[in-house]
C-alpha positions as CSV (number, residue, x, y, z in Angstrom):
1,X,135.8,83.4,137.1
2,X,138.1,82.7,134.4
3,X,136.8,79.1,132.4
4,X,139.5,78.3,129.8
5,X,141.8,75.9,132.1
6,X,138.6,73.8,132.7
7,X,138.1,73.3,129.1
8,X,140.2,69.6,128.9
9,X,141.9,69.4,125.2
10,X,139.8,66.4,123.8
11,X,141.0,64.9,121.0
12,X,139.0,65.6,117.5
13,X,136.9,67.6,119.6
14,X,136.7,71.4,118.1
15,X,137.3,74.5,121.1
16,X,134.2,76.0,119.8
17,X,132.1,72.7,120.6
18,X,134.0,72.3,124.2
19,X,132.9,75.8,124.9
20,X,129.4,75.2,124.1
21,X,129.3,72.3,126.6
22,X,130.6,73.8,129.3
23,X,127.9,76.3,128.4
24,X,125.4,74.2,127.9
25,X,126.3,73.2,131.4
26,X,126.4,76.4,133.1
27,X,122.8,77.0,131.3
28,X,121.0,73.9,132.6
29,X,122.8,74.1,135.8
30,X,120.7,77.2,136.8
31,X,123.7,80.0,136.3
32,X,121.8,81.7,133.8
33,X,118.0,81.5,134.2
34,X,115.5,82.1,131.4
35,X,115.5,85.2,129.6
36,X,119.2,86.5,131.0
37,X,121.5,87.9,128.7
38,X,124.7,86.1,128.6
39,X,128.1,88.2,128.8
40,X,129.0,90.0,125.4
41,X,131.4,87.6,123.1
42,X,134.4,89.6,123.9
43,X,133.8,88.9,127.5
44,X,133.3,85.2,127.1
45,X,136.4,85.2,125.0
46,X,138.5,86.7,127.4
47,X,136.6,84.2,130.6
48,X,137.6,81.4,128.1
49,X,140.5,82.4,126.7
50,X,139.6,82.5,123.1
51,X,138.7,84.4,120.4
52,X,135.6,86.2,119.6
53,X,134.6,84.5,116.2
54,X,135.2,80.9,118.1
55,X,132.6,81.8,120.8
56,X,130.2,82.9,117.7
57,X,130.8,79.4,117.2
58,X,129.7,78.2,120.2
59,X,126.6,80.4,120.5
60,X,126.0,79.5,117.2
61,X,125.4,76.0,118.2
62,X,123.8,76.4,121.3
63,X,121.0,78.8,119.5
64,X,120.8,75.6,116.7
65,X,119.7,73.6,119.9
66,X,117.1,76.2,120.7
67,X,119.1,77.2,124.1
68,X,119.7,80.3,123.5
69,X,119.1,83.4,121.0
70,X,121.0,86.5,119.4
71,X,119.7,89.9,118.5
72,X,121.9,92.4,116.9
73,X,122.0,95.3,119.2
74,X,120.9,93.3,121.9
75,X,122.6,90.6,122.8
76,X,122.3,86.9,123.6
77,X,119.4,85.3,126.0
78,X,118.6,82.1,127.2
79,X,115.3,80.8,126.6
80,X,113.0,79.5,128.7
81,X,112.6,75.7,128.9
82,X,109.2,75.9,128.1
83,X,109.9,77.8,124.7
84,X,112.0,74.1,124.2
85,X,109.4,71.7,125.2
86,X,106.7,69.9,123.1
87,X,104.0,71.8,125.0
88,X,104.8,74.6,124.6
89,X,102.3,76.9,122.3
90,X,102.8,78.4,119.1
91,X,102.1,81.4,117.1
92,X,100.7,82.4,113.9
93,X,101.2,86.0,112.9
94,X,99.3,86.9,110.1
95,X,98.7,90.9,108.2
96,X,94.4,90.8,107.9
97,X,92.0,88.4,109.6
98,X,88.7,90.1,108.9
99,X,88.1,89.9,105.4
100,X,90.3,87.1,104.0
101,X,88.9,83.6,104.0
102,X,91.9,82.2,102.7
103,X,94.3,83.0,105.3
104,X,91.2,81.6,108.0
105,X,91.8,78.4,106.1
106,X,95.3,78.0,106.5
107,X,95.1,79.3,109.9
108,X,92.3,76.2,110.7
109,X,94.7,74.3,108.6
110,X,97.2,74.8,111.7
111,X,95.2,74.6,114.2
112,X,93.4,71.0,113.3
113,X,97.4,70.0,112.8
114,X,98.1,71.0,116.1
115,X,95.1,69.5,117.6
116,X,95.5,66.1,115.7
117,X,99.7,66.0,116.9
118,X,98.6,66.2,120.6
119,X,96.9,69.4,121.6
120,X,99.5,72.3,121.1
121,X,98.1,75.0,121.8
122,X,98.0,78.0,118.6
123,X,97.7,81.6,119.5
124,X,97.5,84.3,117.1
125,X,98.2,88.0,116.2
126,X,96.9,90.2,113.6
127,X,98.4,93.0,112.3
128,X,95.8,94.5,110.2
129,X,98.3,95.3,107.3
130,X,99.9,97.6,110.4
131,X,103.5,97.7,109.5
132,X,104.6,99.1,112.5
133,X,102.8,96.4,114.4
134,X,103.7,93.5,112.3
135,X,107.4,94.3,113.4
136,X,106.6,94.5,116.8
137,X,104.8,91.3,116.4
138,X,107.7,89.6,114.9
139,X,110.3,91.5,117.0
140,X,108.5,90.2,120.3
141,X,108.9,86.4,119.8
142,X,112.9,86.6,120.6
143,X,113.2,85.4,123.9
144,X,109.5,84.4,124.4
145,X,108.0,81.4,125.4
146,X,106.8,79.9,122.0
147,X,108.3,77.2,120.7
148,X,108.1,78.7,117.4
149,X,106.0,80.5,114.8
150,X,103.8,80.6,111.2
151,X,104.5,84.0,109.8
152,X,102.4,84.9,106.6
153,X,104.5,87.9,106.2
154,X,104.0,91.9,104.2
155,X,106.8,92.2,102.9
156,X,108.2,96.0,103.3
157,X,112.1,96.3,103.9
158,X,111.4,96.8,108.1
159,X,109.2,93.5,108.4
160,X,111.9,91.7,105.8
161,X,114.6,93.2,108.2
162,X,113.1,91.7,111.2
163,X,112.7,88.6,109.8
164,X,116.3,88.5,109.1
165,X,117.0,89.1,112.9
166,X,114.9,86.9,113.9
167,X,116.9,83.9,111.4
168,X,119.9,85.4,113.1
169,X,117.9,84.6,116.9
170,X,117.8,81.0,116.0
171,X,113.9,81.3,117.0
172,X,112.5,78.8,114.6
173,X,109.7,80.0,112.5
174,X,108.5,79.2,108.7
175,X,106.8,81.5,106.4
176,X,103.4,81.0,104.2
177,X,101.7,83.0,101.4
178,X,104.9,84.9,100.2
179,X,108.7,83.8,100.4
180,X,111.4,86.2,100.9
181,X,114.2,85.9,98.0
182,X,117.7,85.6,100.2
183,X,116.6,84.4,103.1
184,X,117.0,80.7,103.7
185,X,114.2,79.7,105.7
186,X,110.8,77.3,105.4
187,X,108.1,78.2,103.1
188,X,104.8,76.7,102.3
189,X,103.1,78.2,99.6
190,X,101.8,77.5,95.8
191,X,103.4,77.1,93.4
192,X,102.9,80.1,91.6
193,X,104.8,79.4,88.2
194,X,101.9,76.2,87.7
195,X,99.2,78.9,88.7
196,X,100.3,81.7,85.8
197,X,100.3,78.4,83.4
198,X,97.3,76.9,84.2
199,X,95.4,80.3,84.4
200,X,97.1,81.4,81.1
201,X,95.9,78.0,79.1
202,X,92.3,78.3,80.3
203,X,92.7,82.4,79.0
204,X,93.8,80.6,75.5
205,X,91.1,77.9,75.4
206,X,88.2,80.2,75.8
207,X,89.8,81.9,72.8
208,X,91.2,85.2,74.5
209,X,94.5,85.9,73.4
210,X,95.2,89.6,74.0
211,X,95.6,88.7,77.7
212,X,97.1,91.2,80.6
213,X,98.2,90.6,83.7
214,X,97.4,92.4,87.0
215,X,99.4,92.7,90.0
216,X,101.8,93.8,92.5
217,X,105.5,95.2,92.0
218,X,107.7,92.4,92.3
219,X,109.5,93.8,96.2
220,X,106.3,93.2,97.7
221,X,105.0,90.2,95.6
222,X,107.2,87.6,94.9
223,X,104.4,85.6,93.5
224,X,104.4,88.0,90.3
225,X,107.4,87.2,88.2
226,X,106.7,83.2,88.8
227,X,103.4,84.0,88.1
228,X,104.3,86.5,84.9
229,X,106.4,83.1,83.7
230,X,104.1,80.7,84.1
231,X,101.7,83.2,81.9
232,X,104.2,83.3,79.3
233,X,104.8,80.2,79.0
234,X,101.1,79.1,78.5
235,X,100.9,81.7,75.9
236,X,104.7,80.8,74.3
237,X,103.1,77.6,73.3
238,X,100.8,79.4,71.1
239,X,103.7,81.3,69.9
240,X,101.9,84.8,71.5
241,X,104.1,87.1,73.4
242,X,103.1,89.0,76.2
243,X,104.3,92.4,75.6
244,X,105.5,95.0,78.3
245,X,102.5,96.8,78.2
246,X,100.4,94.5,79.0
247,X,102.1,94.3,82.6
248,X,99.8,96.8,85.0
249,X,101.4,97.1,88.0
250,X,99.1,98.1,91.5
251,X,99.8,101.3,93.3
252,X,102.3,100.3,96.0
253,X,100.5,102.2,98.5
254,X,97.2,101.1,97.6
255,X,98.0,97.5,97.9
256,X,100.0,97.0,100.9
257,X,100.7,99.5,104.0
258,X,98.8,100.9,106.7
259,X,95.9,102.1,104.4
260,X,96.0,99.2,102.1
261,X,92.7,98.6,100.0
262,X,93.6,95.9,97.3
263,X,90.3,95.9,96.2
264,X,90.9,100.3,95.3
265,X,94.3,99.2,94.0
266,X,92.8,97.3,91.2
267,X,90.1,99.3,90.6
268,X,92.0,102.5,90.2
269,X,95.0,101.0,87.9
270,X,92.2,99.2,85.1
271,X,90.1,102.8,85.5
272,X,93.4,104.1,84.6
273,X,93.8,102.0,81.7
274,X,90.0,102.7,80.4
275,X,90.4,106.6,80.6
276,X,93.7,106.5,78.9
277,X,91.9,105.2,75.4
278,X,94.0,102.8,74.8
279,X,93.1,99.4,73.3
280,X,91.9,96.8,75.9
281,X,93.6,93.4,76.9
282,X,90.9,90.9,76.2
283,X,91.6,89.0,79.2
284,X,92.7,90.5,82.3
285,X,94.4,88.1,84.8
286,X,95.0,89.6,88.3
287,X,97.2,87.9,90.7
288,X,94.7,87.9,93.4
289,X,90.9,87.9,94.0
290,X,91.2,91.4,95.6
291,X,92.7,92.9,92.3
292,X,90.6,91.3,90.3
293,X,87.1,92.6,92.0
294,X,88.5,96.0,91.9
295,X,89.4,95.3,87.9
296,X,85.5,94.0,87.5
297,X,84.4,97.0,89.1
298,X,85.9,99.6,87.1
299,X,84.5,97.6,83.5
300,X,81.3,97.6,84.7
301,X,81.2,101.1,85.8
302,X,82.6,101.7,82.3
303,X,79.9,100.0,80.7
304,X,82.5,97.4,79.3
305,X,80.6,94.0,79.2
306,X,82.5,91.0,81.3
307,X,83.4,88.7,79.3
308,X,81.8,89.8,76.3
309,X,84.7,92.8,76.3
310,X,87.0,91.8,78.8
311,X,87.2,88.7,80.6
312,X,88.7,88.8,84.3
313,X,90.5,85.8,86.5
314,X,91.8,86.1,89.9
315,X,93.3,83.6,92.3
316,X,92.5,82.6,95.9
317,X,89.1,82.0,95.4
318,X,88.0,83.7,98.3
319,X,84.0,84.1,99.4
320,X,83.2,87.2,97.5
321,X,83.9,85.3,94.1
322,X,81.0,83.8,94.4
323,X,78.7,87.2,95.2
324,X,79.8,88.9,92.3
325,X,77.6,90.0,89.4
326,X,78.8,88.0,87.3
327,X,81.1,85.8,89.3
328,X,84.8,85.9,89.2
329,X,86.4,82.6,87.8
330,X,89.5,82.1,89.6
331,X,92.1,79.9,90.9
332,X,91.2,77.5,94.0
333,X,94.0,76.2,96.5
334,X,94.1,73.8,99.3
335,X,94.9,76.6,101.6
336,X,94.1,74.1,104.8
337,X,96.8,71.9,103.0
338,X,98.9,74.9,103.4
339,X,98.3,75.1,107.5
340,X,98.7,71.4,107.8
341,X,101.8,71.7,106.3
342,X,103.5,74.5,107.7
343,X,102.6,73.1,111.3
344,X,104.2,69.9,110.0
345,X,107.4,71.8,108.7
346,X,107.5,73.6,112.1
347,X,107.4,71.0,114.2
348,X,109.7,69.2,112.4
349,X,112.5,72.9,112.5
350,X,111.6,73.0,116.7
351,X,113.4,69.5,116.7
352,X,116.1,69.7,114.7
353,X,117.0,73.4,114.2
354,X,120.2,73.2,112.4
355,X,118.6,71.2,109.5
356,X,118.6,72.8,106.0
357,X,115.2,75.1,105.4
358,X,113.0,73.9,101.9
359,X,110.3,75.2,100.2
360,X,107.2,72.9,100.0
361,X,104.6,74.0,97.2
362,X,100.9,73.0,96.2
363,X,99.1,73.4,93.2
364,X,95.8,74.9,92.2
365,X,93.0,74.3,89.9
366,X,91.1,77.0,87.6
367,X,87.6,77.5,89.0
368,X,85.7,78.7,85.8
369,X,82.5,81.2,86.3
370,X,81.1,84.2,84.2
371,X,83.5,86.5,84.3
372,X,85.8,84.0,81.6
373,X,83.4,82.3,80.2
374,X,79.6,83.7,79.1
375,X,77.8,80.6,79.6
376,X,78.2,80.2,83.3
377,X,76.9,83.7,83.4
């Protein structure tokens, strides 16, 4: 049945939002039940006598409302009412849940939110740094029943594709731990300019200026160049430069994939750096805990005193900081802050989803222990 002579010319009333009405209508009326795939755009343009790029439009605003969503190479599907309602559960997808205390914070962080804003129910998936998985993960909540999801993505071009797809579904979600540059959506994170800063001053007033930094290739860390900055700019106000080779980058492989071993990643890149003779930093600051156990590892297998020879920071101050011989200043975070926030930030995108995304930061503090400074040893 052909639908364009019951659209009535309203005045100051756009086709595309007309169409979307009598959508809207056809949806909640029962003609297409949950999880059916509406007729392609060139069919509904023909039905209402339009053009393809005004029913975009249309579906456009009907995924904004959380009606429907889109998947390229798929299609477009209604979503069940319960994926709309304010019961409805959500879910956290995170890469590891067996060894990172961090990400168990923010995840309780979440779940005490939910529990505090009436009981909605939080169910989670794990990936185990499983690429493959994580995409499934991500590629399964189109056309599901959650109202939305926390995604504390890896961030390999397929995972940063799916993402995209899933922006382009209209399924409302918001990312922790590590932002995506390009793609508009909700982040809660730290603010990891403040943490290079405040981790580079500390470096500086224990009297350590050679410093290096530690970390991940910026494609799969956004955290590092905010993080590099932030570093600079502590030592800049000493009028020390941080030269290129001082930068150690991580073996890709090593710290994120399938096989990822952060902890190997860091040990391997400073056992490099010992073996090749060259001059030690004074200070090595790794952008995470994980690096900088694997860094304290290879200067103690060396023989190379921590702190006396090198001193070693990380960030995240996760359990094992505190097992260490000696133990690993770092930088400490409100990650529940982090939880409670990114529930808040969801809930707040599940009701309005055609409002513009932001990025809401927190800040650490330096947590100072043996491996910066000797008398805590």
């Amino acid at each position: 049945m052909k639908h364009g002579l019951l659209i009535q010319d309203e005045a100051n009333v756009p086709l595309y939002s007309r169409i979307a009405e009598h959508l809207r209508g056809r949806i909640e009326g029962g003609e297409f039940a949950k999880n059916d795939r509406l007729p392609t755009n060139i069919e509904l343009a023909k039905n209402y006598d339009t053009t393809p790029q005004t029913i975009r439009q249309s579906l456009g605003a009907l995924m904004s409302e959380g009606l429907v969503s889109s998947t390229r190479g798929r299609g477009t599907f209604v979503l069940p009412r319960d994926s709309r309602s304010a019961s409805s559960p959500i879910m956290v997808i995170q890469p590891d849940h067996g060894h990172n205390n961090s990400m168990q914070q923010i995840v309780n962080g979440v779940i005490r939110s939910a529990q505090d804003d009436g009981g909605r129910k939080v169910h989670m998936q794990v990936a185990d740094y499983n690429l493959e998985r994580e995409c499934e993960q991500i590629a399964g909540l189109v056309g599901s029943d959650y109202a939305g999801a926390v995604i504390a993505p890896v961030l390999t071009p397929d995972i940063i594709n799916q993402l995209t797809e899933l922006k382009r579904s209209g399924f409302p979600f918001v990312l922790i731990v590590n932002w995506i540059p390009g793609l508009d959506v909700d982040f809660v994170g730290n603010d990891d300019e403040h943490t290079g800063q405040i981790v580079g001053e500390h470096l500086l007033e224990m009297g350590y200026e050679d410093i290096a930094f530690l970390g991940e290739s910026m494609h799969v860390a956004p955290a590092t160049f905010p993080r590099i900055k932030g570093l600079k700019k502590a030592m800049q106000s000493r009028l020390i430069d941080l030269s290129s080779n001082r930068i150690l980058m991580v073996n890709h492989e090593l710290g994120y994939g399938d096989n990822a071993d952060p902890f190997e990643a860091g040990y391997q890149r400073v056992r490099e750096l010992i073996a090749s003779g060259a001059e030690l930093p004074r200070a090595i600051y790794a952008s995470h805990d994980y690096l900088a156990s694997g860094a304290l590892r290879a200067c103690l297998e060396a023989g190379i005193d921590v702190p006396g020879q090198v001193a070693i920071i990380g960030s995240g101050d996760d359990i094992f900081t505190r097992t260490s011989t000696p133990q690993l200043s770092t930088v400490g975070f409100d990650h529940a802050w982090v939880g409670a926030k990114a529930f808040e930030v969801l809930q707040s995108l599940i009701l309005n989803k055609s409002r513009k995304p932001k990025h809401h930061f927190g800040y650490g503090r330096v947590v100072v222990r043996g491996s910066t400074d000797p008398q805590c040893k």
